[in-house]
C-alpha positions as CSV (number, residue, x, y, z in Angstrom):
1,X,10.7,-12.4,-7.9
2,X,7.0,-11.5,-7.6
3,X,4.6,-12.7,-10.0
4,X,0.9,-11.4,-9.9
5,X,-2.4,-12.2,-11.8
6,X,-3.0,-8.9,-14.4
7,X,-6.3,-8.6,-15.0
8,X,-6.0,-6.9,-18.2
9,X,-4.0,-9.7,-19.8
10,X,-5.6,-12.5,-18.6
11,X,-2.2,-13.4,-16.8
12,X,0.6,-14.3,-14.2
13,X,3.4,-11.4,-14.4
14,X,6.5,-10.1,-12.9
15,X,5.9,-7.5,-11.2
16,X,7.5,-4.7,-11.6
17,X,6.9,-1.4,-10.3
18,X,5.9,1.8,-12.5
19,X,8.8,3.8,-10.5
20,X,11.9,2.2,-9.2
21,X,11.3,1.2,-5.6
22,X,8.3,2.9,-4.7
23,X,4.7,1.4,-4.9
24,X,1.0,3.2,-5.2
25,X,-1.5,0.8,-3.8
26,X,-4.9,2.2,-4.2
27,X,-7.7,-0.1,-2.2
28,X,-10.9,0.6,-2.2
29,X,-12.3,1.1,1.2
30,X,-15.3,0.9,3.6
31,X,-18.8,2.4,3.1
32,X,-19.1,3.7,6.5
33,X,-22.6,3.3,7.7
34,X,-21.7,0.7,10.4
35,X,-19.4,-0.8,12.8
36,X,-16.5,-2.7,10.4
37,X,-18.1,-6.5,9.8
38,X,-15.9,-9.6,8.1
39,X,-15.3,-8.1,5.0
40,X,-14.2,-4.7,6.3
41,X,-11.8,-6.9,8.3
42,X,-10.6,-8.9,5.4
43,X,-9.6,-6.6,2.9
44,X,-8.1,-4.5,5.7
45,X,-6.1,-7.2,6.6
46,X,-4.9,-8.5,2.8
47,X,-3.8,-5.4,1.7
48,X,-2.2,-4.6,5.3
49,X,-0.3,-7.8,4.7
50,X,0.8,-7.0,1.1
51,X,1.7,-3.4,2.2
52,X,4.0,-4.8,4.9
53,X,5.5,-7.3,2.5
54,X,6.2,-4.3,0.0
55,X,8.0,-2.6,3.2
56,X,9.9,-5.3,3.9
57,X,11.3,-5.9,0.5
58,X,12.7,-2.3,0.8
59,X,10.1,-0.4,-1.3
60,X,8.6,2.9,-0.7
61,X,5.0,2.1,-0.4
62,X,2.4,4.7,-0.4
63,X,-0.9,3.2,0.6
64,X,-4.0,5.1,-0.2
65,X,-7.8,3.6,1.8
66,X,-10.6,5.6,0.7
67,X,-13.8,6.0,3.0
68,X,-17.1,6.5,1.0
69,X,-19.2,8.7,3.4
70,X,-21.7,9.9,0.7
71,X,-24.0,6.4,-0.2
72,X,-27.8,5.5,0.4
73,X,-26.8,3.4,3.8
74,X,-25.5,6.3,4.6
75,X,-28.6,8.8,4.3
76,X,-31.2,6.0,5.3
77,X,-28.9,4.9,9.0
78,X,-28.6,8.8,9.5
79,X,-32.4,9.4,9.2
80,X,-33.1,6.7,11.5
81,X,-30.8,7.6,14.4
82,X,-31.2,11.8,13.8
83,X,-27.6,12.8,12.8
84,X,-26.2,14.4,9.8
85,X,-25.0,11.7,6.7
86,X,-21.6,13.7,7.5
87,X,-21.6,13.0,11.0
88,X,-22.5,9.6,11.1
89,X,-20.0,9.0,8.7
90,X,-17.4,10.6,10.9
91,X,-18.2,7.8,13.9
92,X,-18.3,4.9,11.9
93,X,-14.8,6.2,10.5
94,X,-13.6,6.7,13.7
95,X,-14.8,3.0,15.1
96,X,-12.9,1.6,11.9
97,X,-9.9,3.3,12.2
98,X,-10.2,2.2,16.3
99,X,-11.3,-1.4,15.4
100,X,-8.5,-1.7,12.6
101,X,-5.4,-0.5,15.0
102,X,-6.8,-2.9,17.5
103,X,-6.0,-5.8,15.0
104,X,-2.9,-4.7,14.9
105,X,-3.2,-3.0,10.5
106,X,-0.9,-0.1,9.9
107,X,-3.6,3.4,8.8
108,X,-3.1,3.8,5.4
109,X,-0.9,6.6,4.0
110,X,-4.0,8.6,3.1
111,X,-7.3,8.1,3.0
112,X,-9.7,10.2,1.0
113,X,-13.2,10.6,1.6
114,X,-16.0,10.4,-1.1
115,X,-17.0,13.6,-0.2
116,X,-14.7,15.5,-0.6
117,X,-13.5,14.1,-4.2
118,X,-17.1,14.7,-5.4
119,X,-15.8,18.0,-8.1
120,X,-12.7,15.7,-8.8
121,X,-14.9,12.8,-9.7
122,X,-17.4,14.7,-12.1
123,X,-14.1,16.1,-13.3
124,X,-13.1,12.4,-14.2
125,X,-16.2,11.5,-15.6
126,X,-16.0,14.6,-18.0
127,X,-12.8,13.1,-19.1
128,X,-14.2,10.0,-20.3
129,X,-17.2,11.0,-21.8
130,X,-14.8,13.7,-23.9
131,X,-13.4,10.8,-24.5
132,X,-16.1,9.0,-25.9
133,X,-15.5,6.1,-23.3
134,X,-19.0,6.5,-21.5
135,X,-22.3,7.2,-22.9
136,X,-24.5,9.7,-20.8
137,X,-27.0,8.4,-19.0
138,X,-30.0,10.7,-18.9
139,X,-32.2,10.5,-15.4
140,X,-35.6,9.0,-17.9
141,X,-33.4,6.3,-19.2
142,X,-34.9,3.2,-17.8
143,X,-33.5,0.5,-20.7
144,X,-30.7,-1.6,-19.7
145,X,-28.5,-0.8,-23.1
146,X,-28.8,2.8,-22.2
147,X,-27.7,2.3,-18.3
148,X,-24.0,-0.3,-19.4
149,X,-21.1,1.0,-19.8
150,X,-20.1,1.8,-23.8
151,X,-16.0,1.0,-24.2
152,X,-14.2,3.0,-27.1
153,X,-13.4,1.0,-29.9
């Protein structure tokens, strides 16, 4: 039996899948605006593990790595070597995807790029506002209340 720590109840659980022998592992992944560094590496490498020991104890796992290719690092290293955000982007992803196989981690099943999910991501942020989860934020709001996050009662 696997127990794990769930954050939302403060606790040590079984765990226990949401469908039968399959597992979705979502981890969040690498700001690409520079060769991989330690913590690139480390998180690779833990969830790499726990994928595997998913695999090994027979369950389906889908395993989904997002790059985030749209950032500030991004736009300022661009500007300072010439290239598009986009393409610089593309050359870090490729040196992490490079640098990950050579430690021997498995790709992810998918991994999705900021970019791309931008309309799915306002989409999602609509959702919660409807929702009356988040409080809008207008761009001359400068107190701190205004900027935190608001949770429905």
């Amino acid at each position: 039996m696997l127990r794990l720590y769930n954050t939302l109840t403060r606790q040590k659980e079984e765990f226990k899948p949401i469908t039968p022998g399959e597992i979705k592992m979502y981890v969040c992944g690498p700001t690409v605006y520079n060769y991989i560094h330690i913590g690139n590496a480390r998180s690779a490498i833990a969830f790499d593990t726990i994928r595997r020991y998913f695999e090994y104890r027979g369950f389906k796992v889908t395993y989904v790595s997002n790059f985030t290719d749209v950032d500030d690092k991004i736009i300022n290293a661009a500007h300072k070597t010439g290239e598009a955000p986009l393409d610089l982007a593309q050359r870090f992803i490729d040196a992490f995807m490079a640098d990950t196989k050579a430690i021997g981690i498995e790709p992810a099943t998918v991994n999705p790029r900021a970019s791309q999910m931008i309309p799915d991501i306002i989409d999602f942020i609509q959702v919660l506002m409807d929702k009356a989860t988040l409080t809008p934020v207008t761009a001359t709001s400068t107190s701190a209340p205004a900027r935190r996050r608001t949770m429905a009662p």
